[in-house]
C-alpha positions as CSV (number, residue, x, y, z in Angstrom):
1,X,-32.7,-35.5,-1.1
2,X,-33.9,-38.0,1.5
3,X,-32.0,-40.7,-0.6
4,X,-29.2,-39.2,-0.9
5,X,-28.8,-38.6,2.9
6,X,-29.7,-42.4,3.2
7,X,-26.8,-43.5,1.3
8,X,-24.1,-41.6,2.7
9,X,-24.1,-43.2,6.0
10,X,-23.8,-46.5,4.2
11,X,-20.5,-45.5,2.2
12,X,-19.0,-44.4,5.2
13,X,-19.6,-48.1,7.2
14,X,-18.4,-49.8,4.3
15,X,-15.2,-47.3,3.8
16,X,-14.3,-47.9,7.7
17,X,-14.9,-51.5,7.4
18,X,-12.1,-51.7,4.4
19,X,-10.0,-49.6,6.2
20,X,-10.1,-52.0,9.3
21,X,-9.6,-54.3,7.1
22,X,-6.7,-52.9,5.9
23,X,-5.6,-52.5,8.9
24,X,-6.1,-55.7,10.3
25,X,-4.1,-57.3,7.0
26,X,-1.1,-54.8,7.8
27,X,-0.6,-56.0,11.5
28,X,-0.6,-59.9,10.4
29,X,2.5,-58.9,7.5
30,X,4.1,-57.5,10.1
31,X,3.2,-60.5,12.7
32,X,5.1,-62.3,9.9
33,X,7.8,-60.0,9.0
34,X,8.7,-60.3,13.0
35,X,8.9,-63.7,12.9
36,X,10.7,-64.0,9.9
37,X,14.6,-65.0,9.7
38,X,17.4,-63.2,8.6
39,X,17.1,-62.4,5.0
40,X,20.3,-64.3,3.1
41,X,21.7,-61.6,0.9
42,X,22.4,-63.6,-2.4
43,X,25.7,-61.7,-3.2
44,X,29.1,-63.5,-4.7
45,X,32.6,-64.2,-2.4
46,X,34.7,-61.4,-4.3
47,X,38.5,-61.4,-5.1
48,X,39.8,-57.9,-3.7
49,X,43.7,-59.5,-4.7
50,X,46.3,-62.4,-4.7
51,X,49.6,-62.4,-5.3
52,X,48.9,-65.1,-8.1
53,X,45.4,-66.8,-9.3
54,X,45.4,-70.8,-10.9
55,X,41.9,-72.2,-12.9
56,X,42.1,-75.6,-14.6
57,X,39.4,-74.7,-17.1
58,X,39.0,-78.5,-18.1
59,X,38.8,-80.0,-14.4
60,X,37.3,-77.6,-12.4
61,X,36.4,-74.3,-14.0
62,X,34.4,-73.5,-11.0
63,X,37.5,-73.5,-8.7
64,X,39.9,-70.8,-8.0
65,X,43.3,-71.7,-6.5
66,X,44.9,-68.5,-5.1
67,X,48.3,-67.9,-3.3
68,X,49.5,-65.1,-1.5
69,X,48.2,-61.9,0.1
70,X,44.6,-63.0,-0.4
71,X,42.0,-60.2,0.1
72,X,38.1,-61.3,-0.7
73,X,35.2,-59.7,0.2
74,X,31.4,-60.8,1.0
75,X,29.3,-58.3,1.7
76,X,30.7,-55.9,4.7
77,X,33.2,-58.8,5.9
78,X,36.4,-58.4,4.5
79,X,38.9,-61.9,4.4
80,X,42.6,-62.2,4.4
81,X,45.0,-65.3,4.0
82,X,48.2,-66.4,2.9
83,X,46.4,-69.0,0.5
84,X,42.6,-69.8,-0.8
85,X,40.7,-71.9,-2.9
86,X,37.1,-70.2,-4.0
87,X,34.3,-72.5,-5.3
88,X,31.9,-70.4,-7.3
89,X,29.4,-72.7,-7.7
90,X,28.6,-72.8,-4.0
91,X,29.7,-69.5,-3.1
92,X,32.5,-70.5,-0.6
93,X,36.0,-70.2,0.1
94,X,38.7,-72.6,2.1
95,X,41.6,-70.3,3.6
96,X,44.8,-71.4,4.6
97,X,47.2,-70.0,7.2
98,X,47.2,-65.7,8.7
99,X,43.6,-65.9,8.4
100,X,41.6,-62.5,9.4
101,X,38.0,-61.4,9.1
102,X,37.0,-58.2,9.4
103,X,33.3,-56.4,10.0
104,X,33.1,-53.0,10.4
105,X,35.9,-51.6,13.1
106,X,34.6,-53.7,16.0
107,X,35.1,-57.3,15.0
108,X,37.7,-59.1,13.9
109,X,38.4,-63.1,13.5
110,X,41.6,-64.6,13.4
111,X,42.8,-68.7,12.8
112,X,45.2,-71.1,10.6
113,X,42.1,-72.5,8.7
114,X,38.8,-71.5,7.6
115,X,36.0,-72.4,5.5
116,X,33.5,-70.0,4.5
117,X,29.7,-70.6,3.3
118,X,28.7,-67.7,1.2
119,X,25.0,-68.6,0.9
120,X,25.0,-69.8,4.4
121,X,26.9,-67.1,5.7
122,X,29.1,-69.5,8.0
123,X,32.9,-69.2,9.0
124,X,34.3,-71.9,10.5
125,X,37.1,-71.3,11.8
126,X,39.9,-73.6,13.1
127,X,43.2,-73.7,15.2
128,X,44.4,-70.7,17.4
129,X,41.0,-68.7,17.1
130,X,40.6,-65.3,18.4
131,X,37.5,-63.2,18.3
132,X,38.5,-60.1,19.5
133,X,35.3,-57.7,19.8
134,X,36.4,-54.1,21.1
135,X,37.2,-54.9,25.2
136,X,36.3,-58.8,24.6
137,X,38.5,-61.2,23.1
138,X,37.7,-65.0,22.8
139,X,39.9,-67.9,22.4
140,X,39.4,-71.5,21.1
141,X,40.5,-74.0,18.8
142,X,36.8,-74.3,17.1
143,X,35.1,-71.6,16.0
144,X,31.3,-71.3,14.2
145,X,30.5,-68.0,13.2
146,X,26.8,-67.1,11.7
147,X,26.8,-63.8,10.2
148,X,23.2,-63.8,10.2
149,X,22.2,-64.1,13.7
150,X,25.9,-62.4,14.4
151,X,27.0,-65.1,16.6
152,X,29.8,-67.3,17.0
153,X,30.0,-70.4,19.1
154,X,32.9,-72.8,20.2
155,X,32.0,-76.6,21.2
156,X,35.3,-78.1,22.2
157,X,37.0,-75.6,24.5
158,X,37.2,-71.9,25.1
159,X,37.4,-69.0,26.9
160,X,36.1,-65.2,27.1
161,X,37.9,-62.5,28.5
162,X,37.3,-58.6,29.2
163,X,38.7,-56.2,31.5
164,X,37.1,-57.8,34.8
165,X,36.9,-61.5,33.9
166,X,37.4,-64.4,32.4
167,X,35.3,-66.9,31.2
168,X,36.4,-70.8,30.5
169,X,34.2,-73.5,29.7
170,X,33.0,-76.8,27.2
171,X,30.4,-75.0,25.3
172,X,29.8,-71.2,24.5
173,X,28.6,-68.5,22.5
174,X,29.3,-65.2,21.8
175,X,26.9,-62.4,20.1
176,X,28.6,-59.3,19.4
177,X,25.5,-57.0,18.5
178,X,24.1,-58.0,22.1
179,X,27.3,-58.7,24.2
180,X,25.7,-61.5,25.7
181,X,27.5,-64.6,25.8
182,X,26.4,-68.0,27.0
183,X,28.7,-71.5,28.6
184,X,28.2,-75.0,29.3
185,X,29.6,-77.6,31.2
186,X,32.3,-76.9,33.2
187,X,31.9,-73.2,33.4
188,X,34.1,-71.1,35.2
189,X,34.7,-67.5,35.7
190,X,37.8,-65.9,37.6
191,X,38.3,-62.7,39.3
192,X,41.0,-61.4,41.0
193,X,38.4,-61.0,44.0
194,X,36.1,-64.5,43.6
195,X,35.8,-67.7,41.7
196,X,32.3,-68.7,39.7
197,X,32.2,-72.2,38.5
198,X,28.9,-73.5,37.0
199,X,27.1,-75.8,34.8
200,X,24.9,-73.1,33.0
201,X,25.9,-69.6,32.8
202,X,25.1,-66.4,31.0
203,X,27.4,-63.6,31.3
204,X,27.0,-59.7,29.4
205,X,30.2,-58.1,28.6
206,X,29.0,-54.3,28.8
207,X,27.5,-54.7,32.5
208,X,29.2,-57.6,33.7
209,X,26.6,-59.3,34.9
210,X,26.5,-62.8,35.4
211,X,23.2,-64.8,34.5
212,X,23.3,-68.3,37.0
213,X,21.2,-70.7,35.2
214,X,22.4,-73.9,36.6
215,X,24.2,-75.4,40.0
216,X,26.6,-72.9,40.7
217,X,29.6,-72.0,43.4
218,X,30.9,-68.5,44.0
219,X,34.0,-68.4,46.5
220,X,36.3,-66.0,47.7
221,X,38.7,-65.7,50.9
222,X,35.2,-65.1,53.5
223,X,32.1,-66.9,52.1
224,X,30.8,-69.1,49.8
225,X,27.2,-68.9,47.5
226,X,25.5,-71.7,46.4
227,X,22.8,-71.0,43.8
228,X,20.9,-72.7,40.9
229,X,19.3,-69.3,39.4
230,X,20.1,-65.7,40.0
231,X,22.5,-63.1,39.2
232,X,25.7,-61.3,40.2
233,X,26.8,-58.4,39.1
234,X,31.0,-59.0,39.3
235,X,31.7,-54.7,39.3
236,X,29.5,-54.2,42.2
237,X,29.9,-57.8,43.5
238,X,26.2,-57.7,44.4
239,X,23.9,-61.0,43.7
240,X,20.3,-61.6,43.7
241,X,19.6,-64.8,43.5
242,X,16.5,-67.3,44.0
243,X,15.7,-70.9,44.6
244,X,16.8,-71.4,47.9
245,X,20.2,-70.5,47.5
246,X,22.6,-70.5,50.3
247,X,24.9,-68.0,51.6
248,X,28.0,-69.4,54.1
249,X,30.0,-67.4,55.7
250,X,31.9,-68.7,59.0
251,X,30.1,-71.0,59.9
252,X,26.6,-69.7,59.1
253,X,24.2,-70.6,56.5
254,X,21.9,-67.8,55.6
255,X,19.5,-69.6,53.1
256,X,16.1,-68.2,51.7
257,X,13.4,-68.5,48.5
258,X,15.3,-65.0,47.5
259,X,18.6,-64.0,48.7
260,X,20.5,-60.5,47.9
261,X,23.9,-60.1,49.0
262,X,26.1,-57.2,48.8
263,X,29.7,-58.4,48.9
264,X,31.4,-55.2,49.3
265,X,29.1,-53.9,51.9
266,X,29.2,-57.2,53.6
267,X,25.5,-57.6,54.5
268,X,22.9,-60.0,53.3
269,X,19.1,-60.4,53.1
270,X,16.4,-63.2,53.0
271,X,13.1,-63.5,52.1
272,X,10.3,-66.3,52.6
273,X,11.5,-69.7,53.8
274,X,14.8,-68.1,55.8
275,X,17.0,-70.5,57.6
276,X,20.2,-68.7,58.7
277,X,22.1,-72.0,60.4
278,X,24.9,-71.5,62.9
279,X,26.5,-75.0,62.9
280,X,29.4,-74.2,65.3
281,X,27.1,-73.0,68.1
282,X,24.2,-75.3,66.8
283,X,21.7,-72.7,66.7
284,X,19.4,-71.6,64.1
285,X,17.0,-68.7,63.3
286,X,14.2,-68.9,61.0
287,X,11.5,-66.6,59.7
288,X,10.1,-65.1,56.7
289,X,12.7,-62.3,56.4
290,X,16.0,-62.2,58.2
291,X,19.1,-59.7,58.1
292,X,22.6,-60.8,57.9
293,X,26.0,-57.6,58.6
294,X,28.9,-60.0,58.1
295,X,30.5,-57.2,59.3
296,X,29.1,-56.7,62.7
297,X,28.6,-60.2,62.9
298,X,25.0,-59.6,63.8
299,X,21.3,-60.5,62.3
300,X,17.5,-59.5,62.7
301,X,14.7,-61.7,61.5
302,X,10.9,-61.1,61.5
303,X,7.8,-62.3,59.9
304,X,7.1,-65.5,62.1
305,X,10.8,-65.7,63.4
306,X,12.0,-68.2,65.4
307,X,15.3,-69.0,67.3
308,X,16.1,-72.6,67.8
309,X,19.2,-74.0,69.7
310,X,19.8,-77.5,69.1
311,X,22.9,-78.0,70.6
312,X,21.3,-80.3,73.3
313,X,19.0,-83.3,72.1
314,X,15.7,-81.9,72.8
315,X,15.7,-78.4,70.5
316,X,14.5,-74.8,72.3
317,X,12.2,-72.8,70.1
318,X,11.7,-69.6,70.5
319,X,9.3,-67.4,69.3
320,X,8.6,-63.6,68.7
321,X,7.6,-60.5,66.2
322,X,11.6,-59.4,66.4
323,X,14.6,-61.4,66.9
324,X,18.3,-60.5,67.2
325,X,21.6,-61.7,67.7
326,X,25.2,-60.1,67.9
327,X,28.4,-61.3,68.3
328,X,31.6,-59.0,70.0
329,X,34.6,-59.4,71.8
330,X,35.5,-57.7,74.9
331,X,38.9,-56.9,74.7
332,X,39.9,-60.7,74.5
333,X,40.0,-62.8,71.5
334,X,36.7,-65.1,73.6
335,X,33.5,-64.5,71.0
336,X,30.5,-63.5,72.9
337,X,26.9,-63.9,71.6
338,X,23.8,-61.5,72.8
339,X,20.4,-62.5,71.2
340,X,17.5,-60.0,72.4
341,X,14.0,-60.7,71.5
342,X,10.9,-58.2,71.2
343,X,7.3,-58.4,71.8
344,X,5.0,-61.5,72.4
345,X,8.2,-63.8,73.3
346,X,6.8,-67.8,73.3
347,X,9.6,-70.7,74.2
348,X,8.9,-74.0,73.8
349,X,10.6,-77.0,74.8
350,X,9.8,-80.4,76.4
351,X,10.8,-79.7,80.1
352,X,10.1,-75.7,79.6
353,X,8.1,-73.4,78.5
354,X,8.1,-70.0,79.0
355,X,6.1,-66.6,78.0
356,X,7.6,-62.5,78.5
357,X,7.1,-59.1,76.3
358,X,10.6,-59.4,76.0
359,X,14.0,-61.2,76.4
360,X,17.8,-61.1,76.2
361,X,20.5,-63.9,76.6
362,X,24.4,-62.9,76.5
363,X,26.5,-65.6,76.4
364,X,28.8,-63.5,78.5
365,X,27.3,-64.8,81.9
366,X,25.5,-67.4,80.0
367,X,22.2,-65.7,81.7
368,X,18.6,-65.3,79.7
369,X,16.8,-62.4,81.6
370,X,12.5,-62.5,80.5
371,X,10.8,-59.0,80.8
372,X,7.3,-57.7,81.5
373,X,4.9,-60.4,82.6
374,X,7.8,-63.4,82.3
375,X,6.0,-66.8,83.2
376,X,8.2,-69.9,83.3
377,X,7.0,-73.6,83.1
378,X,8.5,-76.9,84.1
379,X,6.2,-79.6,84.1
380,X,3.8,-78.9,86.8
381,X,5.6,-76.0,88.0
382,X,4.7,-72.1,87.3
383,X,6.9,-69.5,88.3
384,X,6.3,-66.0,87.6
385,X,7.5,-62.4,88.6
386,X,8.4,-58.6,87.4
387,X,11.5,-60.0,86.0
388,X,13.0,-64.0,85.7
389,X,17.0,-64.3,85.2
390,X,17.6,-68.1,83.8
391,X,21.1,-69.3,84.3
392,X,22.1,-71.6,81.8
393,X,24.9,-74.0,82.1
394,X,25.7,-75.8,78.7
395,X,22.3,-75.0,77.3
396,X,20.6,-75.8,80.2
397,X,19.2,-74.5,82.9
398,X,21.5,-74.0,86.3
399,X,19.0,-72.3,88.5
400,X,16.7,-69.0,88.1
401,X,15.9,-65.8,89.8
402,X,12.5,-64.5,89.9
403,X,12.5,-60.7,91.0
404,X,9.9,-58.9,92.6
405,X,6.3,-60.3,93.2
406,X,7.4,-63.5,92.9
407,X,5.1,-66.8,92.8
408,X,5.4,-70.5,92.0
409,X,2.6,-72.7,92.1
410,X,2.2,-76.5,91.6
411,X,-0.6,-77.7,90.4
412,X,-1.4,-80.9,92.1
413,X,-5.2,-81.0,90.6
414,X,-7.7,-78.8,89.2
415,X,-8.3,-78.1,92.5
416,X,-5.6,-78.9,95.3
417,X,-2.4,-75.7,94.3
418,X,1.2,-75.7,96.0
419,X,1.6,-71.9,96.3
420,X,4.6,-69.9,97.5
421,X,4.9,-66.0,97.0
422,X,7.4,-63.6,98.2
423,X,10.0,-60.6,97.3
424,X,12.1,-63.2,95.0
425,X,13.1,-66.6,94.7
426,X,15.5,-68.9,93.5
427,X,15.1,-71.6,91.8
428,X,18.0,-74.6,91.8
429,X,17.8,-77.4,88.3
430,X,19.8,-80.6,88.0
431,X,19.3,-82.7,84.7
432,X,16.3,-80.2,83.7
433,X,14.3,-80.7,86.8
434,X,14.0,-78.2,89.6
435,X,14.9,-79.8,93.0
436,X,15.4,-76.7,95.5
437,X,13.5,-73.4,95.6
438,X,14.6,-70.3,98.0
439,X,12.0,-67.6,98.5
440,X,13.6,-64.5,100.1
441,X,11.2,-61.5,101.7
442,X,7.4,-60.8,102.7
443,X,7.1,-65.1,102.3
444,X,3.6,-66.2,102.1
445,X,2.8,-70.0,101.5
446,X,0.1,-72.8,101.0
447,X,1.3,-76.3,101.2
448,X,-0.6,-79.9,101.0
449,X,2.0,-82.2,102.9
450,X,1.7,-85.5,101.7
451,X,1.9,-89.2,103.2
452,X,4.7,-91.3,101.0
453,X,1.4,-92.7,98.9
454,X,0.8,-89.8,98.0
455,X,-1.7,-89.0,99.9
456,X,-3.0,-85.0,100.9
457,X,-2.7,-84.8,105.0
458,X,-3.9,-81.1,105.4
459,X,-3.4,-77.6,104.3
460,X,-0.1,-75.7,105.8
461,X,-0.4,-71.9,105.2
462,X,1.8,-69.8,107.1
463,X,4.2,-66.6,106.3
464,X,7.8,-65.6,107.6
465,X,10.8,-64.0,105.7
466,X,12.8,-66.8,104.3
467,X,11.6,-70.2,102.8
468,X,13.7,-73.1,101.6
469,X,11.8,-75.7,99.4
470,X,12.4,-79.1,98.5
471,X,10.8,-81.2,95.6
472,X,11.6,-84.4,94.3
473,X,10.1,-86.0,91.4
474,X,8.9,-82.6,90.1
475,X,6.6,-82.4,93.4
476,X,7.3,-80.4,97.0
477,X,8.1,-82.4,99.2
478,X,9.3,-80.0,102.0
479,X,9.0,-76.7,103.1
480,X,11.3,-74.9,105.9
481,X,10.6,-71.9,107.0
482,X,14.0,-69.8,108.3
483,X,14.0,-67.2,111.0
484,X,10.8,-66.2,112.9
485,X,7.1,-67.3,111.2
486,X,4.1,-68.2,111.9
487,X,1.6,-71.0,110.0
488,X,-1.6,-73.2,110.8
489,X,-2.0,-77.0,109.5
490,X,-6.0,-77.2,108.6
491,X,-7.3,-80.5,107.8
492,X,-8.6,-80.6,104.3
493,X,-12.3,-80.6,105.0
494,X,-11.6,-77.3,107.3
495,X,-9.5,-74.9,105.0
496,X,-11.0,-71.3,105.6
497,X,-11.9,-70.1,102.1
498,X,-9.5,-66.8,102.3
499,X,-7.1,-68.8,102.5
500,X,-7.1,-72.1,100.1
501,X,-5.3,-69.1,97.4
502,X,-2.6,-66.8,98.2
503,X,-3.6,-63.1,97.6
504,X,-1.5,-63.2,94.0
505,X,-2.1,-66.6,93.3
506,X,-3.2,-67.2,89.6
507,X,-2.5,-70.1,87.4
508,X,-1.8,-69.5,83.9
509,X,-2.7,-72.6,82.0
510,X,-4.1,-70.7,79.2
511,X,-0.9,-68.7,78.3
512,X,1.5,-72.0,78.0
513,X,2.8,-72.6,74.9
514,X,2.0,-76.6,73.5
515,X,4.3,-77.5,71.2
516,X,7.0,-75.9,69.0
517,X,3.8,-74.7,66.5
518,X,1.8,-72.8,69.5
519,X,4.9,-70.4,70.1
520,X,3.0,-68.8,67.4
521,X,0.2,-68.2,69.0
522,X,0.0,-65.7,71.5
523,X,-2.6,-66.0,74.0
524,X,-2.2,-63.1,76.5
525,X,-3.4,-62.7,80.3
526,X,-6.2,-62.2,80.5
527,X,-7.5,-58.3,81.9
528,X,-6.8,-57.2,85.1
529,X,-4.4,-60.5,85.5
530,X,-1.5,-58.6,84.2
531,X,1.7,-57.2,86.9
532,X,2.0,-54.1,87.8
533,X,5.5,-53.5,88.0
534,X,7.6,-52.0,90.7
535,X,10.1,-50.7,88.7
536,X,10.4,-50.4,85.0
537,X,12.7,-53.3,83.6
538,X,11.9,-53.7,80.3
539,X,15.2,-53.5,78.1
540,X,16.2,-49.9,76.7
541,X,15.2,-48.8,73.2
542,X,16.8,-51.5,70.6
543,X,15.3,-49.2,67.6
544,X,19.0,-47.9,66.8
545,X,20.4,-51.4,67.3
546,X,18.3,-52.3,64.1
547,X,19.4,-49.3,62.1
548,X,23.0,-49.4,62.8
549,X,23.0,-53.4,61.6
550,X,21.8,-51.7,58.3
C-alpha cells in the first residue's frame, strides 16, 4: 500500500509537466501563426461570361482571348470589362477598357486597364482609377491593389476624398478594412475651414483624424500651426500635437514640448518648455505651462513663469508663481495690455531690480504699480514703501512714486548709508538713471555731504516736511530742505549712535535679485523686517480672472 501511495505523486508530476509542455508548444504555434502572412488561397481566375471566347490551341492553348461583356471571378472579387485576355498558366488576366472590381458591397475599382495576378493576388490598375469605398472615393492614374493585406496604393499622383476632406499627394495608400490611409511628399488636405500641407501624413476616414508625421502647416483665415508630430482631429478641429510645435496667431507665438489647441473654442495650452512670443510688442512669457484664449486675447502661465520685454536693448525679466496678461479696448479701436503678476514677484534687469508680493502694469497709463513689501533697486539706490507706482515711458522708467513709509537709501560703504524717509516720494529717471528725488511728509534724513574728490565732510541729519534731492552720477549730491526744518552737521568722528540710522532704515542686500537666473529664487525679509501696512493695497481677488480665461 505504501508503494502504491509512493507512486502516485510521481504520475501526477510527470502528467503536469507534459501538460505544460503542451502548453508551452501550443503558445509558440500560435507565436507563429501571428506572425504568419496572409494565406494565398490557390483558387483559378474563373469565366462568369463573354460575349465571345478565341483559343489558338497550336500557339497558345494556355491563353484565352475574350471580347465583350466580360464577367470573371477570383474568389469574392468579381471583374468586369469590355475585353480580356486570361493566362491559365499563371493565373492572371489583362482587361481592357469599363473595367470594374467588385468585393462584397463596400468596394469597388474602376480604370481603362488592368492586370490581374491570381497567385499574387495583385490588380494593377491604370488610367482614370477610382476606388470608391462606401463615403471614400480615391482617384489616380496608378493604382496597386493587394487583396491580401486589402490595400491599394498610388505612386504617381492621387487624391482621397470623403465628406469632410480631401486629400492630394505624391505617394499614398489606402486600407479599406482599417480606413487608414497614408501620403507622401507633397501632402495636402483641404477643408472648407483650413489648409494641411505636409510631407508625412496619416489620415483615418471614420474619425477624421489626421496623423502629422512629418513638417507640417495648418492655416486658416486667424492662425497658423507648425508641427512635425501630432494630431488633429478636422470635425472637432482640435490638435494635440508634440515636438515643439508652434502656434501663431496675430502676432504671437505660443510654442511648447506639447501643445493642444481647440480651434473652435479658440483657446490653447502648453506644456514644458513654453515660449508664447509677442513680436509686435517685443515681449515674451515663458514657463513650464501657459494658457492661451484667442478669444479674450489673454494668457496665464505658471510653473517657473517668466515675462520678458525686449523691446529695449537690455531685456526685463520678470519672475513669479502666476503670470497674466490681457488685452481690451476701451471704447476706441487703441489696444491696451494689462499684465498682473502673483506672489514672490523678482525683476531683473541691468539698471533695475525689483522685489513685491505682487504687481500690475496697464499699458493704459503705461504705469507698473508693486504690492506688499515692493523694494526697487537702481545701482546703489534702494527705495522701498507700502506701495511703488513705476512710470514707464517707452519701456523705460519716467519717474516713480513710493507711497506710504517711504525710504531710499544709498549705500556709499558697508558702513557710511544716504538715508531719506518720509510719507512718499518721487523719484525722477533720465536715460535709466535717477537724477531728482522729492520726499513729501513727516521727512526725516541722514546725509554725508561730500568734497568734489569725493571725500565724506560730516554727517547732516535733520527733518522737515518737504525734501528735494539731487544726485548725479547715481550719487546725492544735494539735499534742500523746503518750508520750516531743523538739522545738525556732526563731523564724522562725533555722529551720536541714535542717529547714524533713521528709525526705518534697513538695507535689503539679501533680497536683490542677481541676474536674470536669481529671479527664481526668492529670498524673503527676513522676520520682523517686513511693513506693516497702513492700508490694504494688495490687488483684489484675480481667482475669477483665471477661470473666466478658461
Amino acid at each position: 500500500m505504501l508503494r502504491k501511495k509512493e507512486k502516485t505523486p510521481r504520475y501526477g508530476r510527470h502528467r503536469r509537466l507534459l501538460i505544460g509542455f503542451l502548453c508551452l508548444f501550443g503558445v509558440c504555434i500560435a507565436a507563429q501563426d501571428l506572425n504568419k502572412k496572409p494565406e494565398k488561397k490557390k483558387t483559378k481566375v474563373y469565366l462568369l461570361h463573354a460575349d465571345e471566347g478565341q483559343v489558338d490551341k497550336l500557339a497558345r492553348p494556355d491563353v484565352q482571348l475574350l471580347i465583350g461583356n466580360v464577367r470573371l471571378r477570383h474568389d469574392s472579387m468579381y471583374m468586369y470589362c469590355d475585353s480580356a485576355v486570361i493566362f491559365e498558366k499563371t493565373n492572371s488576366v489583362e482587361a481592357f477598357s469599363n473595367v470594374r472590381m467588385e468585393q462584397g458591397d463596400t468596394l469597388f475599382l474602376y480604370g481603362d486597364y488592368l492586370y490581374y495576378d491570381g497567385i499574387a493576388q495583385i490588380a494593377q490598375l491604370r488610367e482614370n482609377v477610382k476606388l470608391i469605398n462606401r463615403n471614400t472615393t480615391l482617384l489616380t492614374d496608378s493604382l496597386n491593389y493587394d487583396r491580401l493585406y486589402n490595400l491599394g496604393y498610388y505612386f504617381e499622383g492621387g487624391s482621397l476624398m470623403d465628406e469632410e476632406n480631401v486629400l492630394t499627394s505624391d505617394w499614398g495608400e489606402y486600407s479599406p478594412s482599417t480606413k487608414i490611409a497614408v501620403f507622401n511628399h507633397d501632402v495636402k488636405l483641404v477643408n472648407p475651414k483650413f489648409i494641411l500641407t505636409s510631407d508625412t501624413l496619416k489620415y483615418n476616414t471614420v474619425s477624421k483624424i489626421a496623423t502629422i508625421l512629418g513638417p507640417s502647416d495648418i492655416v486658416n483665415e486667424d492662425n497658423h500651426i507648425y508641427s512635425e508630430r501630432g494630431f488633429y482631429n478636422t470635425v472637432t478641429e482640435q490638435a494635440e500635437l508634440l515636438d515643439q510645435s508652434v502656434l501663431t496667431n496675430q502676432g504671437r507665438k505660443l510654442s511648447g514640448d506639447s501643445l493642444f489647441y481647440d480651434r473652435k473654442l479658440g483657446y490653447g495650452e502648453a506644456f514644458d518648455r513654453v515660449q508664447m512670443n509677442d513680436t509686435v510688442n517685443k515681449s515674451m512669457l515663458t514657463g513650464d505651462y501657459c494658457f492661451y484664449n484667442e478669444l479674450t486675447d489673454s494668457a496665464f502661465a505658471t510653473k517657473r513663469a517668466v515675462a520678458i520685454d525686449y523691446s529695449q536693448g537690455d531685456s526685463l525679466y520678470m519672475h513669479a508663481d502666476t503670470l497674466m496678461m490681457v488685452s481690451y479696448h476701451l471704447k476706441t479701436d487703441s489696444l491696451c495690455r494689462l499684465m498682473k503678476a502673483f506672489h514672490k514677484v523678482r525683476m531683473y534687469r541691468t539698471d533695475i531690480q525689483g522685489v513685491c508680493d505682487s504687481l500690475v502694469y496697464n499699458s493704459k497709463d503705461s504705469c507698473m504699480t508693486m504690492y506688499r513689501d515692493p523694494i526697487l533697486w537702481n545701482e546703489n539706490q534702494q527705495l522701498l514703501g507700502e506701495e511703488i507706482k513705476i512710470y514707464m515711458n517707452d519701456s523705460t522708467i519716467d519717474w516713480a512714486h513710493i507711497i506710504n513709509q517711504a525710504l531710499t537709501v544709498e549705500m556709499k560703504d558697508s558702513v557710511h548709508y544716504n538715508q531719506v524717509s518720509g510719507k512718499e516720494m518721487k523719484a525722477y529717471f533720465e536715460n535709466r538713471d535717477m537724477r531728482r528725488v522729492e520726499v513729501i511728509g513727516n521727512v526725516l534724513i541722514g546725509f554725508y555731504p561730500e568734497e568734489k574728490d569725493s571725500t565724506m565732510v560730516g554727517f547732516n541729519s535733520g527733518e522737515g516736511s518737504l525734501l528735494h534731492i539731487y544726485m548725479k552720477d547715481r550719487k546725492m549730491q544735494q539735499a534742500k530742505m523746503i518750508g520750516k526744518s531743523n538739522g545738525v552737521m556732526y563731523p564724522l568722528d562725533q555722529i551720536p549712535e541714535d542717529k547714524l540710522r533713521l528709525p526705518t532704515f534697513a538695507w535689503f542686500d539679501y533680497v536683490r535679485p542677481l541676474n536674470k537666473e536669481d529671479i527664481f529664487n526668492w529670498r524673503g525679509k527676513r522676520a520682523g523686517e517686513t511693513l506693516k501696512p497702513t492700508t490694504e493695497r494688495r490687488p483684489k481677488t484675480d481667482k475669477r480672472s483665471l477661470i473666466n480665461m478658461k
